[in-house]
N, CA, C and O atoms as CSV, one atom per row, in Angstrom:
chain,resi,resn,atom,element,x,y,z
A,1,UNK,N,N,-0.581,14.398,2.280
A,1,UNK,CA,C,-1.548,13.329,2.134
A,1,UNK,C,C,-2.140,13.368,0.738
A,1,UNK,O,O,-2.644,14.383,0.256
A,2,UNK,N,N,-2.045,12.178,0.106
A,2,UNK,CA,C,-2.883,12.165,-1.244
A,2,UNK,C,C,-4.193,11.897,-0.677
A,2,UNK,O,O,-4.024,10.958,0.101
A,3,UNK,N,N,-5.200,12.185,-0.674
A,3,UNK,CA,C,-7.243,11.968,-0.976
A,3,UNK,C,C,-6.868,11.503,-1.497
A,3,UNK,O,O,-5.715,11.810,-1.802
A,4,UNK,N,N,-7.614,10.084,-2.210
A,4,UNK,CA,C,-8.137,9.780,-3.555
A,4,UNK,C,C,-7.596,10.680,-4.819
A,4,UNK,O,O,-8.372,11.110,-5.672
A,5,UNK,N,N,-6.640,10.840,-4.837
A,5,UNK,CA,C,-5.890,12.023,-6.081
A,5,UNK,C,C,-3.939,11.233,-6.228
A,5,UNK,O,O,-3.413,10.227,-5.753
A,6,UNK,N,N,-3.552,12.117,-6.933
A,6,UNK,CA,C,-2.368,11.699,-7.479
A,6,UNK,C,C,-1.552,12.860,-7.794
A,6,UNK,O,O,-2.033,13.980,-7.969
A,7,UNK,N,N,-0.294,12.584,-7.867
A,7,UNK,CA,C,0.823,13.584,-8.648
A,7,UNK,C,C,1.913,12.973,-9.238
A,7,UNK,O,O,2.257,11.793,-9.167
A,8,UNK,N,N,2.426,13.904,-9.831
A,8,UNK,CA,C,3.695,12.999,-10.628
A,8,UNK,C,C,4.850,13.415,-10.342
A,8,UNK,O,O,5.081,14.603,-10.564
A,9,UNK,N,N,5.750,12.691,-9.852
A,9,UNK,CA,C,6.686,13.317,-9.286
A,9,UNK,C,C,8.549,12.604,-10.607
A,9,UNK,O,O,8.720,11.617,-11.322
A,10,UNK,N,N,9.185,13.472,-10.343
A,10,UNK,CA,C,9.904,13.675,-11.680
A,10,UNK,C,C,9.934,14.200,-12.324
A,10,UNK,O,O,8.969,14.964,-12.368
A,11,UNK,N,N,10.947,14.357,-13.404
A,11,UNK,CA,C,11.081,15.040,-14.760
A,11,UNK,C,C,10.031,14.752,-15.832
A,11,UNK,O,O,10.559,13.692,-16.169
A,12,UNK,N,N,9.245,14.815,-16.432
A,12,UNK,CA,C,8.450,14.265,-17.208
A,12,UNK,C,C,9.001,13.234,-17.991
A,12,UNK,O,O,9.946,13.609,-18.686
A,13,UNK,N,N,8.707,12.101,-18.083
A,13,UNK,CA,C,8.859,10.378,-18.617
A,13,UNK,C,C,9.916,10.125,-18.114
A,13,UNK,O,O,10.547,9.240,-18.692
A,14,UNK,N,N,10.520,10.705,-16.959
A,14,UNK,CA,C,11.757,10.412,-16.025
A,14,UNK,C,C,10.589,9.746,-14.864
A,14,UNK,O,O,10.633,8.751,-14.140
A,15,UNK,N,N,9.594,10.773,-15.075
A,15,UNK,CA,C,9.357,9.699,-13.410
A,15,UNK,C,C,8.237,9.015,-13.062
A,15,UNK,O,O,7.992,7.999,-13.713
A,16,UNK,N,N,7.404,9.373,-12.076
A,16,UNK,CA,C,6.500,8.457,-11.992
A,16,UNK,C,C,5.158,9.056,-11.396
A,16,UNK,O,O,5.246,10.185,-10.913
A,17,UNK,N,N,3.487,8.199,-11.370
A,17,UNK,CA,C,2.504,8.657,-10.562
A,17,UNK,C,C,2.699,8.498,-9.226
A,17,UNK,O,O,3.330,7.467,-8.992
A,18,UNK,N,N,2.367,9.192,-8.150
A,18,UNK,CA,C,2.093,8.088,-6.865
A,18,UNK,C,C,0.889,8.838,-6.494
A,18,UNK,O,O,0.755,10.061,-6.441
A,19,UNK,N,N,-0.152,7.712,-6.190
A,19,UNK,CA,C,-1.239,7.851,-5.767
A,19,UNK,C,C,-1.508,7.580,-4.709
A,19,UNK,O,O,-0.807,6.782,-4.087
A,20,UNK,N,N,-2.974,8.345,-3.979
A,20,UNK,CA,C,-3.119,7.355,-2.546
A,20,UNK,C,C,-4.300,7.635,-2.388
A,20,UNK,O,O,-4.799,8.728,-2.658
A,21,UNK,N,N,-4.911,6.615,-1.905
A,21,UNK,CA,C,-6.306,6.359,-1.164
A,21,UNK,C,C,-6.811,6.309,0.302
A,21,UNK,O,O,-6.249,5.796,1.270
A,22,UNK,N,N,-7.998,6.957,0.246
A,22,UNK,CA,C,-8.333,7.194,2.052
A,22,UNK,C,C,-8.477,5.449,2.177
A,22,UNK,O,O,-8.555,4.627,1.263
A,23,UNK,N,N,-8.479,5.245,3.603
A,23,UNK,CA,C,-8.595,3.862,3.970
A,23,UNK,C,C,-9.763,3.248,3.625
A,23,UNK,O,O,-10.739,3.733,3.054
A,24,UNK,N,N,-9.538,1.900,4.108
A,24,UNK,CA,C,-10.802,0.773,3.984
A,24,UNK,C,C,-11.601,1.316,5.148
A,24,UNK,O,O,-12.805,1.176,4.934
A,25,UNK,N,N,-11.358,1.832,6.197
A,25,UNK,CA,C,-12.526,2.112,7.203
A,25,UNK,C,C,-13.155,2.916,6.759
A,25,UNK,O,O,-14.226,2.956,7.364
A,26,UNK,N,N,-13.070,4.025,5.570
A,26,UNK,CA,C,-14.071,5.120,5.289
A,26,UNK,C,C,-15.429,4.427,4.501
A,26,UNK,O,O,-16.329,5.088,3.981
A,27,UNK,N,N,-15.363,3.139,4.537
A,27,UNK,CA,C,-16.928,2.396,3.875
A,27,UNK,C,C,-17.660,1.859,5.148
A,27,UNK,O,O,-18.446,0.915,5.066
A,28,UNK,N,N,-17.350,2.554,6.448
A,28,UNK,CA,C,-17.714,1.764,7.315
A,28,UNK,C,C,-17.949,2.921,7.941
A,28,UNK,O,O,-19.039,2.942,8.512
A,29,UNK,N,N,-17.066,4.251,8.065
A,29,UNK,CA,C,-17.499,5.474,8.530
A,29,UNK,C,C,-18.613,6.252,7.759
A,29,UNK,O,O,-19.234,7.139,8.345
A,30,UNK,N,N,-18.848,5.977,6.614
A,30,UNK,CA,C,-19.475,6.222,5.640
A,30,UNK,C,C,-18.723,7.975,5.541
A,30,UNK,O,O,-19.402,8.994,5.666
A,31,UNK,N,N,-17.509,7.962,5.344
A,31,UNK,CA,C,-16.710,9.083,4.703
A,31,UNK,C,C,-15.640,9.035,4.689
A,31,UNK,O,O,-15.033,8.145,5.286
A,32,UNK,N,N,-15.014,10.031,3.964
A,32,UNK,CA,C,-13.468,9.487,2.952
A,32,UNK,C,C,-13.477,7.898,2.986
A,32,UNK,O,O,-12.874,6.989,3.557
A,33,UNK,N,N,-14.171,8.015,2.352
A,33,UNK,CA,C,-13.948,6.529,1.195
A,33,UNK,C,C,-13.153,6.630,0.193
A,33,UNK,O,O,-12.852,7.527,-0.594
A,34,UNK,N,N,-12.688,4.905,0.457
A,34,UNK,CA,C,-11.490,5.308,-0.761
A,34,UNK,C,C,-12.080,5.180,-2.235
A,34,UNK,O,O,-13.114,4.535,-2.408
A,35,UNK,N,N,-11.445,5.774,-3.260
A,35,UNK,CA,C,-11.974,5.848,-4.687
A,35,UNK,C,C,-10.737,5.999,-5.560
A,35,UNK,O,O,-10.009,6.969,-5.769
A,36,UNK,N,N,-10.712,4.277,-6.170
A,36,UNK,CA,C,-9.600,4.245,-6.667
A,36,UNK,C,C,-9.671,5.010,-7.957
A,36,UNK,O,O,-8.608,5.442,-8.402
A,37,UNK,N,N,-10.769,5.231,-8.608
A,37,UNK,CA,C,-10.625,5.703,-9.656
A,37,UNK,C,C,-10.386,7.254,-9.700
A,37,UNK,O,O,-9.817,7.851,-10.614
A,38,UNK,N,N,-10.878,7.770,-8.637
A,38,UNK,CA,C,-10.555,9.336,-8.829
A,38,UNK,C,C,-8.838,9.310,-8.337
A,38,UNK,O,O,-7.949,10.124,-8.590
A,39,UNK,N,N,-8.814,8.520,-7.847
A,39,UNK,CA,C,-6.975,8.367,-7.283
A,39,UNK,C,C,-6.281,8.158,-8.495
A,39,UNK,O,O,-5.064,8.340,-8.494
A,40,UNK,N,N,-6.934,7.757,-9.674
A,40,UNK,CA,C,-5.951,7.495,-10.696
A,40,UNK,C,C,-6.238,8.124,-11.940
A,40,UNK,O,O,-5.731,7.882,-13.035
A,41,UNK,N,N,-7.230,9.073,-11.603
A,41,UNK,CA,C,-7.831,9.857,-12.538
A,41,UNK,C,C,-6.732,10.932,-13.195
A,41,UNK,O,O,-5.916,11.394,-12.397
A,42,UNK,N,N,-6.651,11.336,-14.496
A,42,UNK,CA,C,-5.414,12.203,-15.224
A,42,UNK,C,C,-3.877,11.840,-15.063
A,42,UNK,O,O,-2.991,12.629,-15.390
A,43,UNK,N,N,-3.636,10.597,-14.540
A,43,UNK,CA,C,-2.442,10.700,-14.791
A,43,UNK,C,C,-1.910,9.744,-15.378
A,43,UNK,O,O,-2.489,8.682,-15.606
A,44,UNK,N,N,-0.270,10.114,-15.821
A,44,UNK,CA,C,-0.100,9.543,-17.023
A,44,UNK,C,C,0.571,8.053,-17.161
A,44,UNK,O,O,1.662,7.588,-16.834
A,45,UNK,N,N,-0.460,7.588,-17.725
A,45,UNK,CA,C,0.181,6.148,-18.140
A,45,UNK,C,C,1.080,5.699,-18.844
A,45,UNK,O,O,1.272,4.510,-19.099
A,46,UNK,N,N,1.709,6.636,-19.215
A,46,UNK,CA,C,3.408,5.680,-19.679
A,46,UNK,C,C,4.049,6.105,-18.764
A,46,UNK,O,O,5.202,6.403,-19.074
A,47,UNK,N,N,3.688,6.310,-17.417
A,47,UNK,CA,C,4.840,6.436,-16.464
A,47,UNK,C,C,4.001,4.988,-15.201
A,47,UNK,O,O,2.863,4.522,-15.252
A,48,UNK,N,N,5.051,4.689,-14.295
A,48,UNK,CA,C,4.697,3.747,-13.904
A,48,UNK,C,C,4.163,4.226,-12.359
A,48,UNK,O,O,4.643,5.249,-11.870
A,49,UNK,N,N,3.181,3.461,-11.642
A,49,UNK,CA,C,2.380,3.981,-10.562
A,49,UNK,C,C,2.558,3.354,-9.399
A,49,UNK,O,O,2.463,2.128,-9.339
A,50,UNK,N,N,2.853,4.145,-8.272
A,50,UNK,CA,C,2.560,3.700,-7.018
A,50,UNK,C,C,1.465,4.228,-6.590
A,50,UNK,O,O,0.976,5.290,-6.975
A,51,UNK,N,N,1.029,3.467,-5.741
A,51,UNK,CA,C,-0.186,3.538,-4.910
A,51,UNK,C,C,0.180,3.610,-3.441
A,51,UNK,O,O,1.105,2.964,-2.949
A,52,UNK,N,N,-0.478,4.302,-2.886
A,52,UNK,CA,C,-0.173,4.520,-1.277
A,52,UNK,C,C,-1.780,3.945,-0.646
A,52,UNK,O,O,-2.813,4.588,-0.831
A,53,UNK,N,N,-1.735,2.878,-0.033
A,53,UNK,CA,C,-3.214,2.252,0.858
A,53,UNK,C,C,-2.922,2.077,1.761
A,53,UNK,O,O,-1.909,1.378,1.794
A,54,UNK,N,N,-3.350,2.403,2.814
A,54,UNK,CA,C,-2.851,1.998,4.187
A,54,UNK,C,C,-2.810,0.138,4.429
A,54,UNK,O,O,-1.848,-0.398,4.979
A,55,UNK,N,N,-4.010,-0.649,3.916
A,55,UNK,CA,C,-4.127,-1.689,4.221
A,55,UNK,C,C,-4.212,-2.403,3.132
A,55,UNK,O,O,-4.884,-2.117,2.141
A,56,UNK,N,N,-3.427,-3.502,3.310
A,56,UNK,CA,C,-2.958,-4.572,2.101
A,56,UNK,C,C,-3.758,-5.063,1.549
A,56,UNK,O,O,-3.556,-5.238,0.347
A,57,UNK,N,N,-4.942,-5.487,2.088
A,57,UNK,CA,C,-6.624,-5.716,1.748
A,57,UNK,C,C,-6.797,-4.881,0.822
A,57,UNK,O,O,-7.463,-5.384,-0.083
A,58,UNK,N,N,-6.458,-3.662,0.597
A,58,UNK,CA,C,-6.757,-3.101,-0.446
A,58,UNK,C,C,-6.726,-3.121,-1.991
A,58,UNK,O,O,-7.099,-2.430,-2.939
A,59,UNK,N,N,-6.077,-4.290,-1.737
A,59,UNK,CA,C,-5.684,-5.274,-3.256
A,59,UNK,C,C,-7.036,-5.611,-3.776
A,59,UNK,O,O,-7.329,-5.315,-4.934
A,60,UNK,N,N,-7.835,-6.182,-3.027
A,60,UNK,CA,C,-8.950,-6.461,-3.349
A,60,UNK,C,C,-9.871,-5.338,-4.273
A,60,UNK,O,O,-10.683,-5.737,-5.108
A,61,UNK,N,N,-9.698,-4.289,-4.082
A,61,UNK,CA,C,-10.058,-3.205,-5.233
A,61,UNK,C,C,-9.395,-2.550,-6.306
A,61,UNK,O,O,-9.757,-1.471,-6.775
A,62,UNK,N,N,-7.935,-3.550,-6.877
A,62,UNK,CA,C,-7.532,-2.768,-7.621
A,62,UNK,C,C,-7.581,-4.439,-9.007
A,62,UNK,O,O,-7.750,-5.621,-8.705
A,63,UNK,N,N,-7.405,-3.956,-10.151
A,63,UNK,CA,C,-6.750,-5.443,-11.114
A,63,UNK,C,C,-5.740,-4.900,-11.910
A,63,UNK,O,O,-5.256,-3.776,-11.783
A,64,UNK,N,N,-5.367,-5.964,-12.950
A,64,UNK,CA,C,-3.985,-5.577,-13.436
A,64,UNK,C,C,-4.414,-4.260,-14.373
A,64,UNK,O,O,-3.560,-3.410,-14.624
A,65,UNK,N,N,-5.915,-4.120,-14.927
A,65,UNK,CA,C,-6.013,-3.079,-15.597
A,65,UNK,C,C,-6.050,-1.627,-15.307
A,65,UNK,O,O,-6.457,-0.678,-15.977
A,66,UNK,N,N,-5.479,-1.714,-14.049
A,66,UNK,CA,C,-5.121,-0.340,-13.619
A,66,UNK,C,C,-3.980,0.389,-14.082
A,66,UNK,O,O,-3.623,1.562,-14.192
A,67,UNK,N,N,-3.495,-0.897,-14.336
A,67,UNK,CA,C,-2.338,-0.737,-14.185
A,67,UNK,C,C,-0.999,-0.484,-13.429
A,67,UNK,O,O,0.056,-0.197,-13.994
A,68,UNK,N,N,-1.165,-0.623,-12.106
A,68,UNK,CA,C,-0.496,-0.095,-10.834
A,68,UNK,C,C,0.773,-0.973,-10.818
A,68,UNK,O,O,0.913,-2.148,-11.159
A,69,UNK,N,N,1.593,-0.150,-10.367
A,69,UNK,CA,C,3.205,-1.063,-10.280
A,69,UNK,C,C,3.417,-1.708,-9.252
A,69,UNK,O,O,3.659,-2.915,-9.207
A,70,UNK,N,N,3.321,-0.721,-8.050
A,70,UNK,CA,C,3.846,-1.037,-6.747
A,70,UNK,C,C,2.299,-0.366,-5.841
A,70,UNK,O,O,1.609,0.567,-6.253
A,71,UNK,N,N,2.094,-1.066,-4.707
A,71,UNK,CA,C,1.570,-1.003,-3.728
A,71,UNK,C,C,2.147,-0.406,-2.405
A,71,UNK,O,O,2.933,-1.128,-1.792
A,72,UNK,N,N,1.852,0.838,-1.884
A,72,UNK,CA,C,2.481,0.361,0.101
A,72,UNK,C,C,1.571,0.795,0.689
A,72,UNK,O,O,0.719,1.677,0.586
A,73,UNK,N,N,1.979,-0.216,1.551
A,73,UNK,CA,C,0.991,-0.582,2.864
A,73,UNK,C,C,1.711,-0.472,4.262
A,73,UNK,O,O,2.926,-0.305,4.371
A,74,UNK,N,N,0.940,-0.569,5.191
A,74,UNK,CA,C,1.088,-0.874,6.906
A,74,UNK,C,C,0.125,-1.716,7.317
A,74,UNK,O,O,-0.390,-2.786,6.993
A,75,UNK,N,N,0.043,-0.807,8.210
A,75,UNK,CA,C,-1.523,-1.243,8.819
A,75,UNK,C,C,-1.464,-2.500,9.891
A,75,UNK,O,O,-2.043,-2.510,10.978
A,76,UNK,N,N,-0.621,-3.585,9.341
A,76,UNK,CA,C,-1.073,-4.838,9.641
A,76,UNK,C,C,0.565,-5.040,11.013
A,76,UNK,O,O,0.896,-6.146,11.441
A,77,UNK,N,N,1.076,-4.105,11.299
A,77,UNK,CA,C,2.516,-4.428,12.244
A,77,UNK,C,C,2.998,-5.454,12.042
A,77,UNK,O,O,3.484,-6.058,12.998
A,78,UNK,N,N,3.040,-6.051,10.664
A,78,UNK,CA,C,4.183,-7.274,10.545
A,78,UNK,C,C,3.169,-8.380,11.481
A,78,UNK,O,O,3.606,-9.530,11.448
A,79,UNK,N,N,2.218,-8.247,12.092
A,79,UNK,CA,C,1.366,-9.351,12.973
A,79,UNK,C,C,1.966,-9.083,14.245
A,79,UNK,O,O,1.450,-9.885,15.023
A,80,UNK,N,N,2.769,-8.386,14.840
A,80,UNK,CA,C,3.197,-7.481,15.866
A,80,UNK,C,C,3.259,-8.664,16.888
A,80,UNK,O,O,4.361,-8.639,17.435
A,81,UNK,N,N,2.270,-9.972,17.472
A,81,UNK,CA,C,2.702,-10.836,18.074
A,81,UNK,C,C,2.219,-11.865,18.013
A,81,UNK,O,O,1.515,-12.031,17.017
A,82,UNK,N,N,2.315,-12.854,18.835
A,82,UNK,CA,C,1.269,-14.338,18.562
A,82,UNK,C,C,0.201,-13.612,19.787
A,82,UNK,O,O,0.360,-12.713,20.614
A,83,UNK,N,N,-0.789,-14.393,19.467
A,83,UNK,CA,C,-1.614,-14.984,18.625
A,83,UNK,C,C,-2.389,-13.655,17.621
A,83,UNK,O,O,-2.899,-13.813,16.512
A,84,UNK,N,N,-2.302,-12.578,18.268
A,84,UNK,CA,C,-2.801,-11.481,16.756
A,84,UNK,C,C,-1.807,-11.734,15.343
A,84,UNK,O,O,-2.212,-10.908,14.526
A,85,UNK,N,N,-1.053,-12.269,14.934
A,85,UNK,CA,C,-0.153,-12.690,13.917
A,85,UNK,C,C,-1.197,-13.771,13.006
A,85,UNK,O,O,-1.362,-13.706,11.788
A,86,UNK,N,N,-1.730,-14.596,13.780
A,86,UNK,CA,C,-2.924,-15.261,13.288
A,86,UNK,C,C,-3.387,-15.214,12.675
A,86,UNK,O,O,-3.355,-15.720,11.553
A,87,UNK,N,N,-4.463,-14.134,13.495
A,87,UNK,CA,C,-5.796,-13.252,12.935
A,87,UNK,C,C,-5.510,-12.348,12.284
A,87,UNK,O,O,-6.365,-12.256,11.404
A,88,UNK,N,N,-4.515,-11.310,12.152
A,88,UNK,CA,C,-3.961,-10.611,11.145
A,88,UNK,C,C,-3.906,-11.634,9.618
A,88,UNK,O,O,-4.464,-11.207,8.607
A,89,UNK,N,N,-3.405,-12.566,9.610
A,89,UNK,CA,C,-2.850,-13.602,8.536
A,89,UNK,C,C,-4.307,-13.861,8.259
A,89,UNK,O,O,-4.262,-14.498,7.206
A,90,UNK,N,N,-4.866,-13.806,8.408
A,90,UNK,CA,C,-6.786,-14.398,8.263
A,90,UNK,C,C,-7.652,-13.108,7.551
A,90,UNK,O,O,-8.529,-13.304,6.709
A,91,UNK,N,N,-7.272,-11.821,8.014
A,91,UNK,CA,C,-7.830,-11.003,7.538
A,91,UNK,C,C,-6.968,-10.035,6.125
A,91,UNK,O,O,-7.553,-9.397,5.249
A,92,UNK,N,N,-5.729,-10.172,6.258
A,92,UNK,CA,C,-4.539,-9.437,5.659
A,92,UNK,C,C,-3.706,-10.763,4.146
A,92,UNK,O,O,-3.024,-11.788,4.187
A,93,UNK,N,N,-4.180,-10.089,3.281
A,93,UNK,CA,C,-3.174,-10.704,2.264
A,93,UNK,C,C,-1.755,-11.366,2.146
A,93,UNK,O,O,-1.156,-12.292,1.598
A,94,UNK,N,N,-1.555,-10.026,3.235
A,94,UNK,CA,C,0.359,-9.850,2.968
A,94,UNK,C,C,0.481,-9.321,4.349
A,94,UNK,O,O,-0.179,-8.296,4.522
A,95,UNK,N,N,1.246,-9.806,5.531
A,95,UNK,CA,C,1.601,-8.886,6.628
A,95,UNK,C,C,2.613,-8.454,6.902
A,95,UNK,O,O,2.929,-8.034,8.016
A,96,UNK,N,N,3.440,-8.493,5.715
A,96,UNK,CA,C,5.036,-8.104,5.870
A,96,UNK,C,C,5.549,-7.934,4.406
A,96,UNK,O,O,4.794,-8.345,3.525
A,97,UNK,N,N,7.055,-7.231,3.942
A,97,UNK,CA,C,7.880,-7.475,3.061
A,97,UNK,C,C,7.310,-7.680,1.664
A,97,UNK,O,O,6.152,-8.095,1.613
A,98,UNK,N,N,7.937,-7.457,0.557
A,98,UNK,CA,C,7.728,-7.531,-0.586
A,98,UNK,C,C,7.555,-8.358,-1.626
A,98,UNK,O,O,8.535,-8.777,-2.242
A,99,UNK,N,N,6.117,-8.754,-2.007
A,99,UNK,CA,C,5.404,-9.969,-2.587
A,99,UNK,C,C,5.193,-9.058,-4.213
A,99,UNK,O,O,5.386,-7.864,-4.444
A,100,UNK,N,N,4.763,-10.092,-5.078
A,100,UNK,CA,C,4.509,-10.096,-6.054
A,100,UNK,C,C,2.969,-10.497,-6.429
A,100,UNK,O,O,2.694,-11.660,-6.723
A,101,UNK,N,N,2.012,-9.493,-6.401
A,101,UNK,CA,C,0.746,-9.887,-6.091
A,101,UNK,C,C,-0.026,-10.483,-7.587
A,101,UNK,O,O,-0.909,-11.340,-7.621
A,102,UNK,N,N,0.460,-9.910,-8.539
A,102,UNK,CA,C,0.254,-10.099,-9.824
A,102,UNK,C,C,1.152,-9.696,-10.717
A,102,UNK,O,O,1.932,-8.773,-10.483
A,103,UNK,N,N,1.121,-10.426,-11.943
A,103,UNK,CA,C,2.268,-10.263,-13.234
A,103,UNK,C,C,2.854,-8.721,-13.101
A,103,UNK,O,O,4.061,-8.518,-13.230
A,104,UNK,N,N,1.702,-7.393,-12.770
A,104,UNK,CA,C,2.118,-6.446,-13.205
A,104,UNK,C,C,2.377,-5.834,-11.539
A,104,UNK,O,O,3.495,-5.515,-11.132
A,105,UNK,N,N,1.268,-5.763,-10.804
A,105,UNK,CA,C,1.852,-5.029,-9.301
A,105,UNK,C,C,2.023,-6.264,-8.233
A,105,UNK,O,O,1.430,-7.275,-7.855
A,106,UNK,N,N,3.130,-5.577,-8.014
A,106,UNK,CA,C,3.982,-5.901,-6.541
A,106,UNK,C,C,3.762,-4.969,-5.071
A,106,UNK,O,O,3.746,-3.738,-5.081
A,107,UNK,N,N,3.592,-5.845,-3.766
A,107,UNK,CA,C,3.175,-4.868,-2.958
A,107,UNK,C,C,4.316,-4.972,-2.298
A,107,UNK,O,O,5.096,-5.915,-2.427
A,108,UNK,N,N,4.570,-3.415,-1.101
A,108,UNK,CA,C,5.168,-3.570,-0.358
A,108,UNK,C,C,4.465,-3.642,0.999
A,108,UNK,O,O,3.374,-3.071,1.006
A,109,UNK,N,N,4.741,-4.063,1.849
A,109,UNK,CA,C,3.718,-3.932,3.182
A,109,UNK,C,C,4.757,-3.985,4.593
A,109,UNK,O,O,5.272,-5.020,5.018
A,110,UNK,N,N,4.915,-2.679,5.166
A,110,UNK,CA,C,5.973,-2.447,6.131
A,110,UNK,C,C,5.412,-2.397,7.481
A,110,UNK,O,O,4.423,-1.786,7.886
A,111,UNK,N,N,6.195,-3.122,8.073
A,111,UNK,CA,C,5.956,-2.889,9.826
A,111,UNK,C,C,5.860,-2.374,10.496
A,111,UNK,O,O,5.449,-2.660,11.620
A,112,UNK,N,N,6.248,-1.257,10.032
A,112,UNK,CA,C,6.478,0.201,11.081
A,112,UNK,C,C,6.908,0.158,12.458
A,112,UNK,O,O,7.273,-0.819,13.113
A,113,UNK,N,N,6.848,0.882,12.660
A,113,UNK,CA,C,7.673,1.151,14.339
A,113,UNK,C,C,7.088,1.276,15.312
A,113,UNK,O,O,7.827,1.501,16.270
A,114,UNK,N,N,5.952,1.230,15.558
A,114,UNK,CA,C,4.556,1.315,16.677
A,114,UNK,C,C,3.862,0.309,16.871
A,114,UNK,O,O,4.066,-0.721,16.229
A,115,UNK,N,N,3.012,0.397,17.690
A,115,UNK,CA,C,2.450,-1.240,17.986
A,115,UNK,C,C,0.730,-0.443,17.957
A,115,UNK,O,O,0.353,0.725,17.871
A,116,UNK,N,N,0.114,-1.600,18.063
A,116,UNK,CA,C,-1.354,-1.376,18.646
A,116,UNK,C,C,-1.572,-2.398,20.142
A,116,UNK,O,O,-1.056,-3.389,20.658
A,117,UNK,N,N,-2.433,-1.642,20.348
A,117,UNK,CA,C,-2.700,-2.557,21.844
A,117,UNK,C,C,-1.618,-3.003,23.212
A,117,UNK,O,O,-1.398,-2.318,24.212
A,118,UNK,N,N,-1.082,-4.291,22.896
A,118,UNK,CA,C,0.000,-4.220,24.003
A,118,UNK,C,C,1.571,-3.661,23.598
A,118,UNK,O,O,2.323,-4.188,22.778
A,119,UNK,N,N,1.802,-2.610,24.302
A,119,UNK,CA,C,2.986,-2.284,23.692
A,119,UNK,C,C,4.057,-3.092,23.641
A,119,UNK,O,O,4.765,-2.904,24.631
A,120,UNK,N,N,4.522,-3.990,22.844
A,120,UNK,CA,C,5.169,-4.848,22.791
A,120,UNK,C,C,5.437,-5.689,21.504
A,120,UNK,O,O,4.367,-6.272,21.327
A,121,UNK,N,N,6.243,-6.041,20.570
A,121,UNK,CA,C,6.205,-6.822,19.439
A,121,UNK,C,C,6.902,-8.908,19.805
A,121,UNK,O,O,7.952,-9.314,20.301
A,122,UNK,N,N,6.390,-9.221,19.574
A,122,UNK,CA,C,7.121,-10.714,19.529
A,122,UNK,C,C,7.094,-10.980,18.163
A,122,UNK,O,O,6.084,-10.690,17.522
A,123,UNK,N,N,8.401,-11.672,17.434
A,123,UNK,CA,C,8.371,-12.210,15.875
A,123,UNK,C,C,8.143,-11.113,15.109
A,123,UNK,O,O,7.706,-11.466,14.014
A,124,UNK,N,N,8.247,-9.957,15.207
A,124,UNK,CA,C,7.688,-8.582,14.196
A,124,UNK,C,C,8.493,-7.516,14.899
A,124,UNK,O,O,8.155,-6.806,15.846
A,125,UNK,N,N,9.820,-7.563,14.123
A,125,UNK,CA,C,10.473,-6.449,14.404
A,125,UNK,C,C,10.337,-5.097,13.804
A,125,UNK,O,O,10.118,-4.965,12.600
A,126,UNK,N,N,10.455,-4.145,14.569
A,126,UNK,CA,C,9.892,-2.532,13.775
A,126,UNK,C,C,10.574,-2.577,13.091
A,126,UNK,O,O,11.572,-3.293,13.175
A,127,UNK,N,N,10.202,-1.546,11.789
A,127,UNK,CA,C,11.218,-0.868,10.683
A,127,UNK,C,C,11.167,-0.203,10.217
A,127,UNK,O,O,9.970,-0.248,9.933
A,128,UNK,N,N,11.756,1.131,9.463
A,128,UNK,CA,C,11.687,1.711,8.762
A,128,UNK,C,C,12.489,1.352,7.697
A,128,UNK,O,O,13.649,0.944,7.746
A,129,UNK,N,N,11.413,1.628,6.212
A,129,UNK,CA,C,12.052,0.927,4.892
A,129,UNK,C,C,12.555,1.818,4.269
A,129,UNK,O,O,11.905,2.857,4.386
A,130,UNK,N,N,13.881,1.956,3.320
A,130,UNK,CA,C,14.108,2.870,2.605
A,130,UNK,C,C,13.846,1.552,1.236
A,130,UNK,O,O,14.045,0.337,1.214
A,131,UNK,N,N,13.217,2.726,0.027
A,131,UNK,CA,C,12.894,1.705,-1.073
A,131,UNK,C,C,13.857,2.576,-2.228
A,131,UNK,O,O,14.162,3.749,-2.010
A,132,UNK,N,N,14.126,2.130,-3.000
A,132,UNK,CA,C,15.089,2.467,-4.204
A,132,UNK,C,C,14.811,2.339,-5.129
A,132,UNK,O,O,15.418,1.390,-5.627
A,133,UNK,N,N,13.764,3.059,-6.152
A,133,UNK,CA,C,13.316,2.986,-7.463
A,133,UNK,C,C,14.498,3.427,-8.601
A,133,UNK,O,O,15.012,4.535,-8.749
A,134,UNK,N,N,14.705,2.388,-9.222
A,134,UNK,CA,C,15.457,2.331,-10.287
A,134,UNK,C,C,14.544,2.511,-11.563
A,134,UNK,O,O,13.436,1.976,-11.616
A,135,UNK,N,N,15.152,3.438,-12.793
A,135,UNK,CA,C,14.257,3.122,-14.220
A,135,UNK,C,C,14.472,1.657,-15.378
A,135,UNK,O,O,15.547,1.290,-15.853
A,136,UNK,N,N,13.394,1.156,-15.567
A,136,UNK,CA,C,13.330,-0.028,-15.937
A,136,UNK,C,C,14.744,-0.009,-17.215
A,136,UNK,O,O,15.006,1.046,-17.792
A,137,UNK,N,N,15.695,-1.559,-17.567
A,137,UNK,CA,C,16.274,-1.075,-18.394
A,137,UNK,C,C,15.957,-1.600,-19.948
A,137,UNK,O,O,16.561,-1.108,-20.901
């Protein structure tokens, strides 16, 4: 688990940050709150950054001057069925697949394989993603 912290994983200027933040509910638990800045604190910016947030909403606390590449997310089960697909879409940015949120970061936001509430998915098939980072050419 990343806290609010980071590492770099790679050869040095081979690879990359990935960071991660406690959730959006820790401003509501009033602990582990997320803190993007200590999440991105010391590491190095000529390498390019992922971010690990559980919830896609979490866009809302980052801008392009973070600099962040890529985003991943859950949280949201693809909208797992009607009518929570809805209200997910009402509260959630992105409830699926790979968007382009701004010039510089792109999120990913995966479905995962579990449900909440009724065990059951309609229109939101589970998944597990394999992602493939290539170096820019």
């Amino acid at each position: 688990m990343l806290e609010n912290e980071n590492l770099y994983i790679g050869e040095p200027s081979k690879g990359f940050n990935l960071a991660g933040v406690y959730d959006l509910f820790g401003y509501r638990a009033l602990k582990f709150m997320p803190d993007i800045n200590a999440a991105l604190k010391d590491r190095d910016t000529s390498s390019p950054t992922i971010l690990l947030a559980h919830q896609p909403k979490f866009l809302e606390e980052i801008n392009d001057s973070l600099k962040i590449d890529l985003v991943l997310s859950g949280h949201t089960h693809g909208g797992q069925l009607f009518p929570f697909s809805t209200l997910v879409r009402m509260q959630q940015p992105y409830i699926s697949d790979l968007h382009q949120h701004t010039p510089i970061t792109q999120i990913y936001v995966n479905k995962g394989t579990g449900f909440w509430g009724p065990p059951m998915r309609l229109g939101a098939s589970a998944e597990i993603t394999q992602i493939t980072l290539l170096p820019a050419s």
